[in-house]
Structures are given as C-alpha cells and as structure tokens.
BAKOL-238180 format. One record per residue (C-alpha): residue in one letter; z, x, y. Coordinates in Angstrom, 1 decimal. Each point is the difference from the previous one (the first is absolute). Layout:
BEGIN
resn=a, up=Z, east=X, north=Y
...
END
This chain:
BEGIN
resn=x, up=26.1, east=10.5, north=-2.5
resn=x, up=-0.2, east=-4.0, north=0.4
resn=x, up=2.3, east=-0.1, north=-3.6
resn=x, up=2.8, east=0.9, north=-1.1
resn=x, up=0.5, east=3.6, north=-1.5
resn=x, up=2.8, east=1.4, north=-2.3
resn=x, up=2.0, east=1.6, north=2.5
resn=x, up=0.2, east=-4.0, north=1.3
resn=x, up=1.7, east=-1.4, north=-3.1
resn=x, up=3.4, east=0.8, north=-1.5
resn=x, up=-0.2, east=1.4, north=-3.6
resn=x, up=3.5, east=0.8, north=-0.9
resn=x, up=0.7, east=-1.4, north=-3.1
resn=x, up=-3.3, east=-2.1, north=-0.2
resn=x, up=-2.3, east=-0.3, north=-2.9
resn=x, up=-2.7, east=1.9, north=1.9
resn=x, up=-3.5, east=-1.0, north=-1.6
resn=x, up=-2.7, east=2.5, north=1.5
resn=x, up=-3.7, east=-0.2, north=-1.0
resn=x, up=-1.4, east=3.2, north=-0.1
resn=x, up=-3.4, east=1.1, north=-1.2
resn=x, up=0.2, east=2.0, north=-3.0
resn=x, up=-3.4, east=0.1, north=-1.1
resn=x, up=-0.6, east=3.4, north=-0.2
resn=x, up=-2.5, east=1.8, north=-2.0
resn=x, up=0.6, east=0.7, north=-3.8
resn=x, up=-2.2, east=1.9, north=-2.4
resn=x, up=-0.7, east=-0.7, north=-3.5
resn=x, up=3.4, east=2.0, north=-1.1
resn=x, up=2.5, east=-2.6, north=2.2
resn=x, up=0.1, east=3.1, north=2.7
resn=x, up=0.2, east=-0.6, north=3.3
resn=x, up=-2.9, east=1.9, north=1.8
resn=x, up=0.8, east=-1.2, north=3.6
resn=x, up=3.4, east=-1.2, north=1.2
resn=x, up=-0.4, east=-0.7, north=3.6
resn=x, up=1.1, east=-3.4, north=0.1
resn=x, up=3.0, east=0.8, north=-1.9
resn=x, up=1.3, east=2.3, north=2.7
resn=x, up=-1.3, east=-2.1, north=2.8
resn=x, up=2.5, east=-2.6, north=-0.9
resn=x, up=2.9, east=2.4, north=-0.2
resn=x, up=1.3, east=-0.7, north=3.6
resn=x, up=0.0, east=-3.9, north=-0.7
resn=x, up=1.8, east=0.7, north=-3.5
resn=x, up=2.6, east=3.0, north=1.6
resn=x, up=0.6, east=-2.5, north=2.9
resn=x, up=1.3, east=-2.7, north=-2.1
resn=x, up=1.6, east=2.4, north=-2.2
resn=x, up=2.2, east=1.1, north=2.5
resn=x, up=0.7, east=-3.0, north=1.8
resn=x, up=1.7, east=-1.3, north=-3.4
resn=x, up=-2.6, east=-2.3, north=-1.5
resn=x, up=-0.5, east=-0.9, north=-3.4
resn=x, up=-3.9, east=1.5, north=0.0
resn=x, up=-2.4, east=-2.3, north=-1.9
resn=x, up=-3.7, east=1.2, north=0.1
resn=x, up=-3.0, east=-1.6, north=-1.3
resn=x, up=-3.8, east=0.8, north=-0.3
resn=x, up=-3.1, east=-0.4, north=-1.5
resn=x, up=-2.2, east=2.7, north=-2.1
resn=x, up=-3.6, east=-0.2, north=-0.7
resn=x, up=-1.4, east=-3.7, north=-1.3
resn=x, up=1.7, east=-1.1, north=-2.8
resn=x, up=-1.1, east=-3.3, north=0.2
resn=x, up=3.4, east=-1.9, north=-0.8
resn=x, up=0.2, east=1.5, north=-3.2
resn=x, up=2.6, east=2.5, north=-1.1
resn=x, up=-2.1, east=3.5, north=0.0
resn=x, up=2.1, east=3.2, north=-1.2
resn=x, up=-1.7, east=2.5, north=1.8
resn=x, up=0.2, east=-1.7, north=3.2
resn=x, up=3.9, east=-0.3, north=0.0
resn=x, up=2.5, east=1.3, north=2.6
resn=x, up=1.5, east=2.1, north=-2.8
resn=x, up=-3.0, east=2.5, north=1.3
resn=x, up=1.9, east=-0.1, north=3.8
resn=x, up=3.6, east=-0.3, north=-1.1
resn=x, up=0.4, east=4.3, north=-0.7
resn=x, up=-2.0, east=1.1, north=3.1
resn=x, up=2.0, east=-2.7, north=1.9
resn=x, up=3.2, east=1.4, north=-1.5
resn=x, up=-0.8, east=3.8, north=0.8
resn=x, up=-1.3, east=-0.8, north=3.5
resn=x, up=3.1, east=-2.1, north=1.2
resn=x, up=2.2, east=2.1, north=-2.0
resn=x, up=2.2, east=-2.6, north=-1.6
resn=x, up=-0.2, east=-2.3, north=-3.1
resn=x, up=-2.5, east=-3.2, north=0.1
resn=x, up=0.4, east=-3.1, north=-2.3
resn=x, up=-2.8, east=-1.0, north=-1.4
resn=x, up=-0.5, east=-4.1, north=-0.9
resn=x, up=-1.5, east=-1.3, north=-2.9
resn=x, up=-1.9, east=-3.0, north=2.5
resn=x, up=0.1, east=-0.6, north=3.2
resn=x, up=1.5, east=-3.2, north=0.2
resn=x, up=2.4, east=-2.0, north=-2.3
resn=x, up=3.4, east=-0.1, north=-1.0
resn=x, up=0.4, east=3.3, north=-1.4
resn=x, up=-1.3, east=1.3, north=3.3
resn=x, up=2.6, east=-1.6, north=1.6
resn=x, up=2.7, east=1.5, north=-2.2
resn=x, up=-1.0, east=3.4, north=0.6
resn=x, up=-0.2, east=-0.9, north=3.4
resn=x, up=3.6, east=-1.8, north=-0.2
resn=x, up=1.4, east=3.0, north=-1.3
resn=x, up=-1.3, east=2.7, north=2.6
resn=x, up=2.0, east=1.6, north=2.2
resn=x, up=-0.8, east=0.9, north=3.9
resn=x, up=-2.4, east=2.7, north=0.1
resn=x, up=-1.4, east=-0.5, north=-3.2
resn=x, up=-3.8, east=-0.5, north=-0.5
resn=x, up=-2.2, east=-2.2, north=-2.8
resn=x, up=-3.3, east=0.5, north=0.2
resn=x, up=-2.0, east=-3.4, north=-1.8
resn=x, up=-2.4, east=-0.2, north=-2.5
resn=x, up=-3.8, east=-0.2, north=1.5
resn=x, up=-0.3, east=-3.5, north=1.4
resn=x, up=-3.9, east=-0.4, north=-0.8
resn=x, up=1.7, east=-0.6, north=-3.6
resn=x, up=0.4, east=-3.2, north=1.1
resn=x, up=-3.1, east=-2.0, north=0.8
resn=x, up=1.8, east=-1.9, north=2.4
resn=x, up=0.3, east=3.2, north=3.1
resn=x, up=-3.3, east=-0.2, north=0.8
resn=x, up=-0.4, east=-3.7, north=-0.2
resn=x, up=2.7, east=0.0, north=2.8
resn=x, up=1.7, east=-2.4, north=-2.7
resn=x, up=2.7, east=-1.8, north=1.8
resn=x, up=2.3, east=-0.6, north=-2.6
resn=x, up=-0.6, east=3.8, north=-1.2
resn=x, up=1.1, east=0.8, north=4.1
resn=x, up=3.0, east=-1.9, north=-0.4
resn=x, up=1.4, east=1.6, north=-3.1
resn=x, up=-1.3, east=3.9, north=1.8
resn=x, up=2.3, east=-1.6, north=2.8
resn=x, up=3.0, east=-0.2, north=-2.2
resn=x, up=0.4, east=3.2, north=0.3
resn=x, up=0.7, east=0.9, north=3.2
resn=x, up=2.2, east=-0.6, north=3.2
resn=x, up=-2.6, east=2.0, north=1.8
resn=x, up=-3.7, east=0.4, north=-0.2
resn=x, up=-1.4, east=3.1, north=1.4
resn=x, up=-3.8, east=0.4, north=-0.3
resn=x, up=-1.3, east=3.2, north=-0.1
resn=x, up=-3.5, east=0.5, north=-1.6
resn=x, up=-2.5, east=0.1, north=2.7
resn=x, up=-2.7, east=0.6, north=-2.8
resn=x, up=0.7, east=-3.6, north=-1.7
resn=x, up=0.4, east=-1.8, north=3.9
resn=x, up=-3.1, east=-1.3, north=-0.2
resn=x, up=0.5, east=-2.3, north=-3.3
resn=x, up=2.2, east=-3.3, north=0.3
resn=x, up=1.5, east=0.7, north=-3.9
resn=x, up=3.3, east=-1.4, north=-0.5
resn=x, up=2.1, east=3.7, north=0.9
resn=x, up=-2.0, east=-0.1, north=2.9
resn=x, up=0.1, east=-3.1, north=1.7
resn=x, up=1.3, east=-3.0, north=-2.3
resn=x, up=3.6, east=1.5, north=-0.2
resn=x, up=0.7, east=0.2, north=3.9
resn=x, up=0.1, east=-4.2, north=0.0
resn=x, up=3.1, east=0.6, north=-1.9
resn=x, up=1.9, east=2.9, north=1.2
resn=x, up=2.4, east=-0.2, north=3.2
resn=x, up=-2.0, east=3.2, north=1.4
resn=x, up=-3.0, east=1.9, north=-0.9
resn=x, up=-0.8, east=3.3, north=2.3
resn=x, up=-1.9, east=2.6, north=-0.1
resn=x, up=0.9, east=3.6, north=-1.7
resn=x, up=-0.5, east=3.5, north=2.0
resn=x, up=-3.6, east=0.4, north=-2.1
resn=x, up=-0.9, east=-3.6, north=1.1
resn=x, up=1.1, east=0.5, north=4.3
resn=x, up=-1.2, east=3.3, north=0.0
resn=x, up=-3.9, east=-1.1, north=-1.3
resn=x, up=-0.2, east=-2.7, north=2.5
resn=x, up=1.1, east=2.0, north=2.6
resn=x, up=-2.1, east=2.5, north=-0.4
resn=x, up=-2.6, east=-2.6, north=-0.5
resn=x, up=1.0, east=-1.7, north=3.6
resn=x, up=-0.2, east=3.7, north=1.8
resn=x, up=-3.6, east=0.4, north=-1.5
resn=x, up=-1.7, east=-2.9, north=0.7
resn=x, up=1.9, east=-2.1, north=2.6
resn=x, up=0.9, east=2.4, north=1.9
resn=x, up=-2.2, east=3.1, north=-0.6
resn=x, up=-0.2, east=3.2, north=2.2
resn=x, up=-3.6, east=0.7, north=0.5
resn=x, up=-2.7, east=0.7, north=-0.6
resn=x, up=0.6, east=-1.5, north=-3.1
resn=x, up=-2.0, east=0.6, north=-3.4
resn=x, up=0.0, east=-2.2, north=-3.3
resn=x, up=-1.9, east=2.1, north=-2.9
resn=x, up=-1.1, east=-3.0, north=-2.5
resn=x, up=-1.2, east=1.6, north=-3.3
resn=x, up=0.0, east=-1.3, north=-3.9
resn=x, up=-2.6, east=-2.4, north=-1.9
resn=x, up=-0.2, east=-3.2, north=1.1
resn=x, up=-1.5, east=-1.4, north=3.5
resn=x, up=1.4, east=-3.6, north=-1.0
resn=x, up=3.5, east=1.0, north=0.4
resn=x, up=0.0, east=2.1, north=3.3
resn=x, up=-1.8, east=-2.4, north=1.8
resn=x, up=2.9, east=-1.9, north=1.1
resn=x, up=1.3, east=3.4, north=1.3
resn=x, up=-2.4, east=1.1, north=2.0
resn=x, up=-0.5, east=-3.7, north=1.6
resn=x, up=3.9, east=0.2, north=0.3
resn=x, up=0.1, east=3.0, north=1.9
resn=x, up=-3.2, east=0.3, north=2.1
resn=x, up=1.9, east=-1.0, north=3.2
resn=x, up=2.5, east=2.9, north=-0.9
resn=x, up=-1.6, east=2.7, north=-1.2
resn=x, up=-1.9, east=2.8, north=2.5
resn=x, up=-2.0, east=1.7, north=-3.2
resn=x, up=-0.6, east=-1.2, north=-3.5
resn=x, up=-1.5, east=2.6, north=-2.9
resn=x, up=-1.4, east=-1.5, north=-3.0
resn=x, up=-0.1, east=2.1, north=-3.3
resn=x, up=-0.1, east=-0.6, north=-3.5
resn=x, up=-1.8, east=-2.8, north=-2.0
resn=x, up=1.1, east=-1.9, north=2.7
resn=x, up=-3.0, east=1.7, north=2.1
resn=x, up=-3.1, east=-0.8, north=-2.2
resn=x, up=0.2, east=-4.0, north=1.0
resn=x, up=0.3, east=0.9, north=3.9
resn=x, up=-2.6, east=2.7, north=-0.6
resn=x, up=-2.5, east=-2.5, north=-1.5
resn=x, up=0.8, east=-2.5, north=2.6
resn=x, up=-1.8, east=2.3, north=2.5
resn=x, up=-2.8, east=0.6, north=-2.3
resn=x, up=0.9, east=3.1, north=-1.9
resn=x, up=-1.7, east=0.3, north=-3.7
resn=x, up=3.3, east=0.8, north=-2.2
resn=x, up=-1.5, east=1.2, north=-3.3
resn=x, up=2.2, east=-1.3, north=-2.6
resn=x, up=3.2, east=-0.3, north=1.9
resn=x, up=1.7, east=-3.3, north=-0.6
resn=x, up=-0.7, east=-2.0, north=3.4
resn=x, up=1.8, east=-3.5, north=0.3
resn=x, up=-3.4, east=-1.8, north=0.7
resn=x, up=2.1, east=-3.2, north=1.1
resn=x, up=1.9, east=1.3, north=2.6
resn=x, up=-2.9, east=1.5, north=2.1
resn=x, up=0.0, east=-3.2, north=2.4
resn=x, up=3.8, east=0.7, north=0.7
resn=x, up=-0.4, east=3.9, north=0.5
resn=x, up=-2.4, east=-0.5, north=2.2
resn=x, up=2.3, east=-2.3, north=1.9
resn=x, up=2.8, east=2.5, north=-0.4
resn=x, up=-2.0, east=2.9, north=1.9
resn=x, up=-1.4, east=-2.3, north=2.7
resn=x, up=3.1, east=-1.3, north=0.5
resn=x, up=1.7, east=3.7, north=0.3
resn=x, up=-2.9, east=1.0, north=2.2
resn=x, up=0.6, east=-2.9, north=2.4
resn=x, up=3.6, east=1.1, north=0.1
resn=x, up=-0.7, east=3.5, north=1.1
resn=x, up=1.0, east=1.4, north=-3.7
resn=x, up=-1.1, east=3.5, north=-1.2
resn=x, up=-1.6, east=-0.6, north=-3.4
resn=x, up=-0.6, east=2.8, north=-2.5
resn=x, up=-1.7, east=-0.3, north=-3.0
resn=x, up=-1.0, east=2.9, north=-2.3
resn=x, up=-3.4, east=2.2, north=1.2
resn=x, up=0.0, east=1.8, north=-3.5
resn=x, up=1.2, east=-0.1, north=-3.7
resn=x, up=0.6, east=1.8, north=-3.3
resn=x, up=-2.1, east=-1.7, north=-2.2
resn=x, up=-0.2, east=0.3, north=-4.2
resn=x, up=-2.4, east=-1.6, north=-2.6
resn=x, up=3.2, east=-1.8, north=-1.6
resn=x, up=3.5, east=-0.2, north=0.7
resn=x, up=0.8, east=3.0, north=-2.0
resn=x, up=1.5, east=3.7, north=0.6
resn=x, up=-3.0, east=1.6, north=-1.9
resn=x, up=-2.4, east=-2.5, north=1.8
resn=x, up=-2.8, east=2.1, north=2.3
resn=x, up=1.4, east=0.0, north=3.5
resn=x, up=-1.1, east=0.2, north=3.4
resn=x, up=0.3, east=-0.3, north=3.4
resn=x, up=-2.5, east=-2.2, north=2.0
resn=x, up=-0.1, east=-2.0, north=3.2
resn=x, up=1.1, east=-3.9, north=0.0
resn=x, up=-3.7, east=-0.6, north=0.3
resn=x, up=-1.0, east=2.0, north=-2.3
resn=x, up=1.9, east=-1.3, north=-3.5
resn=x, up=-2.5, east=0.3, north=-3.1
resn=x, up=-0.6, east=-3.0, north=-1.8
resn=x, up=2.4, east=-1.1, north=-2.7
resn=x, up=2.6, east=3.4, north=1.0
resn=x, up=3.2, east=-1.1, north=1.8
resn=x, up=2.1, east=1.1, north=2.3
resn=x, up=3.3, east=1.2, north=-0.8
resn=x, up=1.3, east=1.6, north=2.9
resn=x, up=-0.3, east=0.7, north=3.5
resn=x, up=-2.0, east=2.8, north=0.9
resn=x, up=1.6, east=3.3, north=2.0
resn=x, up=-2.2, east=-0.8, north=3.5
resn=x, up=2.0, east=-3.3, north=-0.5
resn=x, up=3.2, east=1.6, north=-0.5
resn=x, up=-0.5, east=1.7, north=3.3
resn=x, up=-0.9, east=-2.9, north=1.5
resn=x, up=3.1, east=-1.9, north=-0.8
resn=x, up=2.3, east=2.9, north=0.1
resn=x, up=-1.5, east=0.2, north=4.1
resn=x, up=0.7, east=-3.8, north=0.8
resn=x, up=3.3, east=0.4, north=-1.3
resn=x, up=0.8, east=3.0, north=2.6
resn=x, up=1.6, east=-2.0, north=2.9
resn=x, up=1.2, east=-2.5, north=-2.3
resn=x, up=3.5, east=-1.3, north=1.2
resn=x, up=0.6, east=-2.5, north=-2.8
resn=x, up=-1.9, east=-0.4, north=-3.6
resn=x, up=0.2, east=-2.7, north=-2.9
resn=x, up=-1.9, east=0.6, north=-3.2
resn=x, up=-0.1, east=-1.5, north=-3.1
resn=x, up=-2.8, east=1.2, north=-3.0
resn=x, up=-1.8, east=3.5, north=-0.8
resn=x, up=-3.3, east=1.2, north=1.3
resn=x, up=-1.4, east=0.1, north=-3.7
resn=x, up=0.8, east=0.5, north=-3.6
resn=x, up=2.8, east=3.0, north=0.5
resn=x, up=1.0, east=-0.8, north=-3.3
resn=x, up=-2.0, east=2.5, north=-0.9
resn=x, up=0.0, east=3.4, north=1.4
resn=x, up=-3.8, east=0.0, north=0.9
resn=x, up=-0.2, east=-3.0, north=1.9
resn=x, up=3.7, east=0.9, north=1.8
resn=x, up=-0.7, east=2.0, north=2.6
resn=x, up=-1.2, east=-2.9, north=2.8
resn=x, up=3.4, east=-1.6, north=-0.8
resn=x, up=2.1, east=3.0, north=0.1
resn=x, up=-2.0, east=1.0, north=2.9
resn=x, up=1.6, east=-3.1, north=1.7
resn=x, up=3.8, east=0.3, north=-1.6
resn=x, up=-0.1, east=3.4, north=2.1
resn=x, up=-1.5, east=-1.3, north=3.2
resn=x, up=2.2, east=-2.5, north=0.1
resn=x, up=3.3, east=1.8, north=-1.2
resn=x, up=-1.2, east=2.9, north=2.9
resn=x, up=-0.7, east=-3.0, north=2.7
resn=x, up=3.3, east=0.1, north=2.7
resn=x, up=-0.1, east=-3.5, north=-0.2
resn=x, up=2.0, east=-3.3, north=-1.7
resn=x, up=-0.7, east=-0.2, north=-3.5
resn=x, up=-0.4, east=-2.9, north=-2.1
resn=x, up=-1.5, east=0.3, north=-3.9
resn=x, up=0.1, east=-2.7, north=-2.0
resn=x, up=-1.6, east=-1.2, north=-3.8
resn=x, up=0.6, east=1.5, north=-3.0
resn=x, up=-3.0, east=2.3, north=-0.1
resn=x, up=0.3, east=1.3, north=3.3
resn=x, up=3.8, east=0.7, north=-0.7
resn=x, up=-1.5, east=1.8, north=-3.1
resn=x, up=-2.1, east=2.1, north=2.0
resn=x, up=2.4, east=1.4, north=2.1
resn=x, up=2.4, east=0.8, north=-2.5
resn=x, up=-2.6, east=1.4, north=-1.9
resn=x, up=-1.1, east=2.3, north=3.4
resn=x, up=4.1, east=1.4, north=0.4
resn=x, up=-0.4, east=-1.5, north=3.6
resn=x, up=2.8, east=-3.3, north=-0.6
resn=x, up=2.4, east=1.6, north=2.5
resn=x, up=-1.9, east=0.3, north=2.6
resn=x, up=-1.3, east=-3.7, north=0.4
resn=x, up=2.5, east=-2.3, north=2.0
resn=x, up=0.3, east=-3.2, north=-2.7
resn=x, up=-1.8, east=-0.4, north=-3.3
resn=x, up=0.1, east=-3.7, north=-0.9
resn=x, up=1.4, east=-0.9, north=-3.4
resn=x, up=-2.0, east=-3.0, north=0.1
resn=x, up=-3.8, east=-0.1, north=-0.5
resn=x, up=-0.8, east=-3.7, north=-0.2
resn=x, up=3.0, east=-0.6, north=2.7
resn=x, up=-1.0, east=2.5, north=2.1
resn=x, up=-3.7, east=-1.3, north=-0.1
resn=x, up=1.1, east=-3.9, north=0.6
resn=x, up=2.3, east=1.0, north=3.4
resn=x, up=-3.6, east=2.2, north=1.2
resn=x, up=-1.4, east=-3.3, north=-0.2
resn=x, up=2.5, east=-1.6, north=2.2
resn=x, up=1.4, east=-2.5, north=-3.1
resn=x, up=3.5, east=-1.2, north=-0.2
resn=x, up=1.5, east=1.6, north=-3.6
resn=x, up=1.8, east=-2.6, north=-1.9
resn=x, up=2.8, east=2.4, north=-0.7
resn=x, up=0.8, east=1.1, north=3.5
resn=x, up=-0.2, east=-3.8, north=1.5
resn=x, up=2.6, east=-1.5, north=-2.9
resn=x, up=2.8, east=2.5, north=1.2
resn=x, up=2.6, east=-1.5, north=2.1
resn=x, up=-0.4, east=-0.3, north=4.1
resn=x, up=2.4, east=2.1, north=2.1
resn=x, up=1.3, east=-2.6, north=2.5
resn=x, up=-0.8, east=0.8, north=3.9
END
C-alpha cells in the first residue's frame, strides 16, 4: 500500500470519521435482505473501537436525490449495526451541522454515531466544497473505507481529504486493492478473467486493459451477442450493441495478436420471450431462431468453460453467464459459480450480480475475495485511477 492505512494513524481520543458503504439492500418492509457490507466494515469499526476513538460513520443509501426520503434512512442500518457490533449506536438526525457536533462533543471514547444518509444532501455527489468542509468538521481523522463508492469523487469521498490532517485507508479498503494488486499485477498463471453481464460498451476498456495480462479470456452473458455478431453470427432477437462491432472486432484481433485464448459461447438456451413460461430450447450459436433470444449459456458451453478453467492458477470475473434470476435460465451461471469455487486457483469475483450468484449457489466460502464494489471493481480491471483511493494521504518513503 502506497497510502496510509489505519493501523498508520493514531486514533486515541480522535474524532474518527470513517466512510463506510452502507448501501445494502432493503425490501419494501425497511428489512434488510443482504447485510454483507455491514459486516465487512466491522474490522475497520472494532479497530477504532478499541483503539479509543470517538467512531463517526457515514454512508449513502440508494438515490435520494438531495431530498430527505424516509425509507432510505440509516434508521433501517442503525439495529442490525447495533446487534452485529454488540453495543449501542447513536443515531444523528443530519449529517452535518451543529447538532452533529454536539452529539459528537459529548461522546465518549469508544462510542459510535452512525450519520444520517449523506445523498440527503445534494451537495455529496456534487463533490460540493463547502458541503466537504463542513463533513470535515467532524473529524481529526478520515478513514475511507467503501471500496464500492471509490470510484465517485462525491464530497465523503474525495472533497473532505483537502481538509483533514490524514485520510487512510480502512482494513475493507487495503484488503480490496491488495487483492486487486495480486490478481492483476502480479498474477500466478495461467491466468483467466471470465467477463459476463449486458453491456459490451462497458467491458471494453477491460478487456483492452488486460490483453497484455491475461493468458485466457471467456465471454458469457449479453455481453457475448455483440462479439458473436462481430464474427458474423445471426443472433435472433438477442440485444447486440450494433455500435460497438468495430471495437470488438479490434478487441479479438488484438487478443489474438497477443497470443490470448478467447472463448465465446458454441450454444444457448434460447426462449420466445424473456419469461419462465416462455417455450425454451437449446440450440447452437448459429442456429438462434429469428426473434427468440438467448438467455443462457448452453451445457456443451458450460463444459467448455468449466475445461479452460482446469489449470487455471488465477481467475477474475465480474457478471453472470445469463438471466439466473430465474431458475430456468440459471443453470450456465451456476454452472460457472461451481467451476470456479471447485478451481485450486486465486479467486477474485466482483459486481453485484455475480456476488448474487454465488451466494445464491452456497459456494461464498470457498472463493478467495468477493469484491464489495461492482462499479470499483470494474474501473481498476480497466487500469483507472479511483478518485477515492488517490485523495487518501501518501505514506512518506
């Protein structure tokens, strides 16, 4: 780590500001149907607990839009957060302000305050200086650890390190990028990034970013119909990103040149309609019907990818292999949650989906690091510098 991490800054009796991303999953009741980011941060928060800080912590949830929005509240975080740390959490009526800073006056060390969501205020993801400045007022130390919200500059991310004496990084925070850094920089090979999901237009910059890197690449998903089609394939109704031909076909050449494997679906389950009652079949890639799509990969695929992943040594993948939402269109993805879980190799899963799908497939213990950032995670694959990782604080040589 080039920055300074928690264990490098004194917290005794600080005023101990950690982001930490929050935004977890509600349904329409106010429960909490997934609280994996909660517990992730519990290191960061126990840390600072014991070392005799006052704990602040602040988040966003869901899209509020600067306006005040009941159901998105961090009322809905406050209980579990209680119950999992096992102690009493104050919860603030804003998150900035001078009543804010009385609560905060009037903590003692040890004590934690979780904040009101911060997208109440327009001003977070405008990266608002003046908005930064009064977030900044509330802390001695700034310890960043949301991977998933790295990639925005907002004002809890980036705009309130220009006036804090240190900003590091939490445990969450250090140990994505390192993982991150073991993958990529310095894999053990062969190494194998699994690209899956919708959209061609936003793993482009992946693939382009790791073409000198990688030693196989398998392409699934949505994601498959625009590279398919690129080479000439018919793809029914599929949804093909007819704009981004040119640069597939640049992509593959370029992988080719590079001495990349490159695997690309041979078959698909195919339906009428995107729908469980839907007639549903299996057919070749060549062979799609007009106006059906495809939905999932097809099992002569799933062996297919499930055999390049046999000597793997490290694998990255972010996105599904279809719509495993529902149970009939699953089985290509789940197909890959257990090749990869069953794969004696490094580990890496990252994007909300993908996370979804092996949590959904009991197999979460045995991958080596799911990512708690989807966007984040996606942004370092394509070799960008994340606004909230470069505004922590240097270590000095």
């Amino acid at each position: 780590m080039k920055k300074l991490t928690i264990e490098d800054v004194s917290l005794k009796g600080k005023r101990c500001f950690i982001r930490v991303d929050f935004n977890v999953p509600v349904d329409q009741f106010g429960n909490i149907t997934d609280d994996t980011r909660i517990k992730a941060a519990l290191p960061t928060i126990n840390y600072a607990i014991d070392e005799g800080a006052k704990v602040i912590l602040a988040s966003h949830m869901g899209r509020p839009k600067g306006i005040v929005a009941p159901h998105l509240s961090m009322n809905l975080v406050q209980k579990r957060l209680m119950r999992l740390l096992g102690k009493n959490v104050i919860m603030a009526e804003d998150c900035i302000g001078d009543g804010v800073k009385k609560v905060i006056d009037e903590m003692k060390a040890g004590d934690v305050l979780l904040l009101e969501n911060l997208r109440f205020h327009k001003e977070e993801e405008k990266n608002d200086d003046g908005f930064s400045k009064k977030l900044s007022e509330l802390a001695d130390v700034y310890i960043n650890d949301a991977f998933g919200s790295a990639h925005r500059a907002h004002a809890s991310t980036h705009g309130i390190t220009k006036y804090v004496p240190q900003a590091a990084a939490g445990f969450l925070m250090k140990k994505e990028i390192m993982y991150f850094e073991k993958a990529v920089s310095n894999p053990t090979r062969p190494f194998v990034a699994i690209l899956g999901g919708s959209k061609a237009s936003g793993k482009i910059g992946v693939l382009n970013n790791l073409s000198d890197k990688v030693n196989k690449v398998i392409i699934g998903g949505m994601l498959s119909f625009t590279f398919l089609k690129a080479l000439g394939y018919h793809m029914g109704g599929s949804k093909v990103e007819d704009d981004m031909l040119e640069e597939v076909k640049k992509v593959m050449q370029k992988m080719k040149e590079k001495g990349v494997k490159f695997y690309l679906p041979v078959d698909f389950i195919v339906a009428e309609r995107m729908d469980m009652r839907a007639e549903a079949k299996i057919v070749p890639a060549q062979e799609i019907p007009n106006s059906w799509v495809a939905l999932d990969i097809g099992p002569a695929t799933s062996t297919l990818f499930t055999e390049a992943l046999y000597n793997a040594k490290t694998i990255i993948w972010n996105g599904p292999m279809g719509v495993f939402e529902m149970d009939a269109f699953s089985r290509g993805t789940m197909a890959m949650v257990h090749a990869v879980a069953n794969s004696f190799a490094l580990t890496i899963v990252g994007g909300g989906d993908t996370d979804v799908a092996v949590h959904n497939a009991g197999e979460s213990d045995k991958i080596s690091y799911i990512s708690t950032g989807g966007g984040a995670f996606l942004e370092l694959l394509e070799g960008k510098a994340l606004p909230g990782i470069e505004a922590l604080t240097d270590k000095k040589e």
